[in-house]
N, C-alpha and C positions, 0 to 999 in steps of 0.2 A: 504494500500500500504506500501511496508516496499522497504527502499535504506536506502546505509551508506552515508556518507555526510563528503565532505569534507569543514573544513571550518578554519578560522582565529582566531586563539586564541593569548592571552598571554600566553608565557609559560617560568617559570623560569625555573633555571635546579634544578632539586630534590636532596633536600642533605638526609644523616641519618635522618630515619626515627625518631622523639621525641616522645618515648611511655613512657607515664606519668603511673606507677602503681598508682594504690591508698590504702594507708596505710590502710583502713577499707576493700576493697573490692569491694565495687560494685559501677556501673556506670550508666548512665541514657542518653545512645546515641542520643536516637531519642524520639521525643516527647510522641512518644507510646509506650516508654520504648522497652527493649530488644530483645523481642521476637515478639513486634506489638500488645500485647493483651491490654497496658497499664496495667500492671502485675507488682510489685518487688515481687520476691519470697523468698527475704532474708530483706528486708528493715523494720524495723518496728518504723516511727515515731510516735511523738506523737498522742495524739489524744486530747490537748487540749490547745490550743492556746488564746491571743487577740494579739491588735496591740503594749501591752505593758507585757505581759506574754509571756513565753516560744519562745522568738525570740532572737537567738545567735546573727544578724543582720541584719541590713536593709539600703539599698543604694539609693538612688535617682539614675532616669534612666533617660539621657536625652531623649527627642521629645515624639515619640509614638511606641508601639507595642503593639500588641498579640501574637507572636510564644512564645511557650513555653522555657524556659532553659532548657540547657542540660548539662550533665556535665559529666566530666572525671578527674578519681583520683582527686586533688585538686582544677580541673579549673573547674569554673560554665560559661557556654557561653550563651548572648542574643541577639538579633537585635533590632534595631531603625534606625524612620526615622525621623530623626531631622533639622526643619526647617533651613534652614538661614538665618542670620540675613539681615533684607530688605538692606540694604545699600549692603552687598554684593551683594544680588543676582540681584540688579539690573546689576552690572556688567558681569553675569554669563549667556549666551543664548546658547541657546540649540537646536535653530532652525533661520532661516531666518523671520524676521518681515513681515506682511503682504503688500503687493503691496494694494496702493491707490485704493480704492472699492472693497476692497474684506472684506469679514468677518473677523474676528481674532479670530478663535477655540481654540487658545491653551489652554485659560484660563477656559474654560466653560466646565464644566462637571460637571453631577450630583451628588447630596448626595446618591441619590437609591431613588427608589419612587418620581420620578421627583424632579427639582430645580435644581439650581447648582449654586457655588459659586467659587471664583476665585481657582488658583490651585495653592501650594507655591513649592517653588523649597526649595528640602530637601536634606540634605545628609544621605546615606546611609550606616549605621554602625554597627559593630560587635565592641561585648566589652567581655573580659575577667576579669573574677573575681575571689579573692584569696577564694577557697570555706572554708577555718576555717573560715576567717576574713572580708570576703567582701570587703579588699581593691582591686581594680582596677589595674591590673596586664597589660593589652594592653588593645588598642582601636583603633581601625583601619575602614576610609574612604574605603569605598569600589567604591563609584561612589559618585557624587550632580548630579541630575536630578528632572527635571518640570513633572509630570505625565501627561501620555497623553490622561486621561481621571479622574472624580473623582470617588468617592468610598462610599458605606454605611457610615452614620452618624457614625454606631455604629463601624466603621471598620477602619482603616490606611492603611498606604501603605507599614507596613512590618509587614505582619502577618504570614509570611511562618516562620515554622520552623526551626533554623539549625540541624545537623548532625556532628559526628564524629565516626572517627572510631580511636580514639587514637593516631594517626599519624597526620592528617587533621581534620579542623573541616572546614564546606561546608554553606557558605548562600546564601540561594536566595531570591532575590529580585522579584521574577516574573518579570515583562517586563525589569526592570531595567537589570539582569543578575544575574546569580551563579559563588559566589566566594570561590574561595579555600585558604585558610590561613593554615600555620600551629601552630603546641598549639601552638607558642612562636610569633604566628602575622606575619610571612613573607608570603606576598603572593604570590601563588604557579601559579595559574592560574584562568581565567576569563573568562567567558564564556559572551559577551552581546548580539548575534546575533538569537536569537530565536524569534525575534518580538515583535510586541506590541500587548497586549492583550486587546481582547473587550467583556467585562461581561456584564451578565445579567443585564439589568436594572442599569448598573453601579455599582452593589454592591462593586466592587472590587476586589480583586485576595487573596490567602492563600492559596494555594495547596502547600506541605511540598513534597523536596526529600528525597530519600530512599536511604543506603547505602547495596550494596548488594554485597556482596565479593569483586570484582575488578572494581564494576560495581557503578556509582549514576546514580537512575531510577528516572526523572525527567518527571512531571504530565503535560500537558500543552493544556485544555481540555480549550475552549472559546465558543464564536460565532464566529468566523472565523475558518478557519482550523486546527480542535484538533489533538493535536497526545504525543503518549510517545517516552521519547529519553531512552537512554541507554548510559550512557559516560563513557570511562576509567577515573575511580576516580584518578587515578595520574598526565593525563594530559591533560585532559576536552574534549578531541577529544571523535568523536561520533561512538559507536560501531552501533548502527542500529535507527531508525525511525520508527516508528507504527503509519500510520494514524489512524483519531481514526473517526466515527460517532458518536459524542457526541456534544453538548451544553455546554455551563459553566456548571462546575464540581467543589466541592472546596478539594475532600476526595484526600488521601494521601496511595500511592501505598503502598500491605501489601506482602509480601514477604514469601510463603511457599513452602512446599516441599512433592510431592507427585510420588509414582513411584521411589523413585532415581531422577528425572526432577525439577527442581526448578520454580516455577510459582511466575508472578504478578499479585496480586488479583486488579482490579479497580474497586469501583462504576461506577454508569454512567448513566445517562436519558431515557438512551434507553434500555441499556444492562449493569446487573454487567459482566465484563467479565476477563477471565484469558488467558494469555501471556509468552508464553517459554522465562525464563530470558534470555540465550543464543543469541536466535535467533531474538524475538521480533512476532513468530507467535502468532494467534490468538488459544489459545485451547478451548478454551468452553465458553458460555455466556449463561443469560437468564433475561430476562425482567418480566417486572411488577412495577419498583423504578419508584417512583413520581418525580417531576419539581426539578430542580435545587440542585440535593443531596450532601452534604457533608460529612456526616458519613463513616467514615472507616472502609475496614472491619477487623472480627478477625477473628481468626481461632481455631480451639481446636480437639483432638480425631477425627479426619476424616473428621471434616465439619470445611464448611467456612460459617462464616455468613457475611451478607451484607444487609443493610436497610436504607431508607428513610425515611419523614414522612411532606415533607413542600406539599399541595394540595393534598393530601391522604396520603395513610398508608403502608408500603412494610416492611418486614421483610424477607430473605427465609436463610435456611440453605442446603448449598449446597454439592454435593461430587463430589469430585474436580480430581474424573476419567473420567469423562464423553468428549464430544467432540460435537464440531458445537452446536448448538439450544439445551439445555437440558430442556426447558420448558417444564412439563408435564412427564418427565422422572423419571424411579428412581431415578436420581443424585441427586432430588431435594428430602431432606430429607423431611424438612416441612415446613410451611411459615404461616404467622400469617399477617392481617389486621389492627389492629387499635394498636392506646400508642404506636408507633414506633418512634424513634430518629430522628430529623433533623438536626441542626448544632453540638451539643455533641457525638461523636461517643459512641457504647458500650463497655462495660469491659468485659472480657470472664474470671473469678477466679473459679477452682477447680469446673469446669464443671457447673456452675452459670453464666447466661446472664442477666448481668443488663443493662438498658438503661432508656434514661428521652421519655417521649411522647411528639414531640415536639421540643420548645424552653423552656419548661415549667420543674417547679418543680417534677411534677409527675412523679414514680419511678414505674419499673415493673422488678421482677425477672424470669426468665424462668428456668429451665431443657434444658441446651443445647442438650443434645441426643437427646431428645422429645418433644422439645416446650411445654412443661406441666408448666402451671405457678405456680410459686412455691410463691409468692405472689404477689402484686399490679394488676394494679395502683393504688397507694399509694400517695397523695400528701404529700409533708415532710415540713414538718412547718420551715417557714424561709426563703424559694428557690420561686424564682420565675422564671423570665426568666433567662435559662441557656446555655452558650456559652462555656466555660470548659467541656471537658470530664472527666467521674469519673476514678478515680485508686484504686486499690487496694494493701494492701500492709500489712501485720503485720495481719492479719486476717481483718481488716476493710477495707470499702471500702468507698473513701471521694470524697463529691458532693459537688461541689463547684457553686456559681449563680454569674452573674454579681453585686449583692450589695455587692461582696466581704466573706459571710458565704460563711462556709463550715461545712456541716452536715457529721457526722461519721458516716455511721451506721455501724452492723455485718457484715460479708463474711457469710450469712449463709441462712438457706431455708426460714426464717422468718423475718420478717422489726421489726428491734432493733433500735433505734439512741440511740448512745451514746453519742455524746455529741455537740454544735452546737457551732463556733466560729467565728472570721471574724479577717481581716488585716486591715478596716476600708477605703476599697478603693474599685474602680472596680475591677474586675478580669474576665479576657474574656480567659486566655491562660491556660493551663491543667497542676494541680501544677507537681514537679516533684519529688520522694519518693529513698532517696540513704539512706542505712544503718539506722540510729537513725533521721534524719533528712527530711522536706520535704523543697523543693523550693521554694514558689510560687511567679511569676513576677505578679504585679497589674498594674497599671494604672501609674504610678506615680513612683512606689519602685520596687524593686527586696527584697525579704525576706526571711533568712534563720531559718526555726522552729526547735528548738532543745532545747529539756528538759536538759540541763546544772544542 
């Protein structure tokens, strides 16, 4: 079902627009880099790091996240959701207290995989940093909110990525809301009315928006009623509504162009499917993607690929002319079964599809025209379970696992590691590759890699 939707925002008045160049050149918008493949095509950092070698700087990050930094000209941007201190938050309620014999919900919710343990009331923050020097440039409250359900052990509750487009840079909080600040921290507008979301098995929320000309394509796929929005990026109001028939989703809308028509590519449980940016029609879908999918897709030379891999195995490469059901059509280039991605999306570099099998180490390269593997699965000494998606950048292409390594290998038809290194902390969010340098946010730090 698709309606526009009128609704209640904040909205300040928009001054000149603050477009930061960047004295080297190039930028790292969206967690999946520029084009959606997780690609720099100009960036070439190192290739060989510790936690006390080839690091320009490192910050401590308050609370917690996973969304990846992004950055523009000199500002690196990240989120967190960082506790409050008990004494405040006792002062701070967010709902009316439970009437005598009734339950009290608010606190109870799972870790994933049953239990649950109390729920702390956090605030929710965007922080700016000087990208030479890692000093702390803004830092700006976006909301304090009690979540209204918990989340995977391994997960927080600011795992979306932000966005910019050089003017604005865009956080969302999933239930909490999407905020627009601009580079210099005033905020522009606030989106909080999209509802509260109920995932899977409680694992939590991460679906990341998309910046799309005029447009942020915002993912909002649950157990309750999914659907994508479509918002003028200037002042949060909502250009159209896509219901969706989906389940908890956590992948991150990919943005291409076919015909002259500009399409949004979604995974999805049922159906990967694609959507006229304009309009928010449905143009083509086709099923197969297993339970609960995260993976993003890419796109390259005429095909889109899209894949799963949590309770089976989905890969297909699609052509994104087709219409209504293309299961079993030509559109569908070719599709493969097994070693397929589940929470690490793929990298699509110089017509090469790498992806991990899994959560796992295991690496597999294809022939994106022809699904011809060109090697693995491959396990790579060092990686084990992996939540990072690889990027590639300077000819190599870097695998990072939650014990914080990151394995180098080649951009090439054959499994080379060059070389194996770590920040000495977790690492769940997909580092970020600008000119000589790469980003990566850990557990703990924000770290800038540069052979100085």
């Amino acid at each position: 079902m698709l309606r526009a939707l009128t609704t209640t925002i904040l909205a300040v008045p928009l001054l000149s627009p603050v477009l930061l160049s960047s004295a080297s050149g190039e930028n790292w918008p969206h967690w999946r880099g520029e084009g959606g493949n997780s690609v720099s095509t100009t960036a070439t950092p190192p290739t060989t790091w510790s936690p006390t070698e080839n690091i320009r700087w490192k910050v401590k990050l308050p609370g917690r996240g996973s969304g990846s930094p992004v950055i523009w000209g000199n500002r690196v941007f990240v989120t967190s959701a960082v506790p409050v201190p008990q004494r405040t938050a006792q002062t701070v309620s967010l709902s009316q207290p439970p009437q005598r014999g009734q339950r009290d919900q608010r606190d109870r919710g799972g870790r994933g995989r049953g239990g649950s343990a109390p729920l702390p009331m956090l605030e929710f923050r965007v922080f700016c940093y000087d990208r030479s020097t890692g000093k702390l440039i803004w830092d700006e409250l976006a909301t304090v909110a009690k979540p209204h359900e918990g989340t995977h052990s391994t997960n927080g509750f600011a795992s979306a990525s932000p966005c910019t487009d050089g003017e604005c840079v865009y956080a969302h909080f999933g239930s909490r809301g999407l905020f627009c600040y601009s580079m210099d921290g005033e905020l522009k507008w606030k989106r909080e009315d999209f509802g509260k979301m109920s995932t899977r098995a409680t694992f939590g929320e991460g679906s990341s928006p998309t910046i799309a000309g005029d447009a942020i394509i915002v993912p909002w796929d649950h157990e309750g009623p999914s659907a994508l929005y479509s918002l003028n990026k200037k002042t949060g109001r909502t250009i159209w509504k896509t219901e969706r028939d989906e389940p908890t989703c956590w992948a991150t809308p990919l943005i291409i162009e076919q015909g002259g028509r500009q399409q949004i590519v979604m995974n999805g449980q049922n159906n990967a499917r694609a959507y006229d940016l304009q309009t928010g029609e449905e143009l083509w879908r086709c099923g197969g993607q297993t339970q609960r999918p995260v993976a993003c897709a890419v796109s390259g030379d005429g095909l889109v690929f899209v894949g799963s891999g949590f309770r089976g195995s989905f890969l297909g490469a699609f052509r994104p002319d087709g219409s209504g059901d293309i299961a079993g059509s030509p559109s569908v280039a070719w599709s493969v079964g097994r070693d397929t991605p589940d929470i690490a999306s793929p990298v699509l570099s110089e017509g090469r599809l790498y992806f991990h099998k899994g959560k796992t180490g295991v690496i597999s390269c294809l022939d994106a025209a022809s699904g011809k593997t060109l090697f693995g699965p491959s396990r790579v000494p060092g990686l084990n379970s992996i939540y990072a998606s690889p990027v590639a950048a300077g000819g190599h292409v870097y695998l990072t696992g939650r014990s914080g390594t990151t394995v180098v290998i080649k951009d090439a038809d054959r499994f080379e590691i060059v070389s194996t290194n770590s920040v000495g902390e977790t690492v769940d969010a997909t580092p970020a590759p600008v000119d000589s340098e790469l980003f990566i946010r850990g557990e703990q730090h924000l770290s800038c890699v540069a052979a100085d």
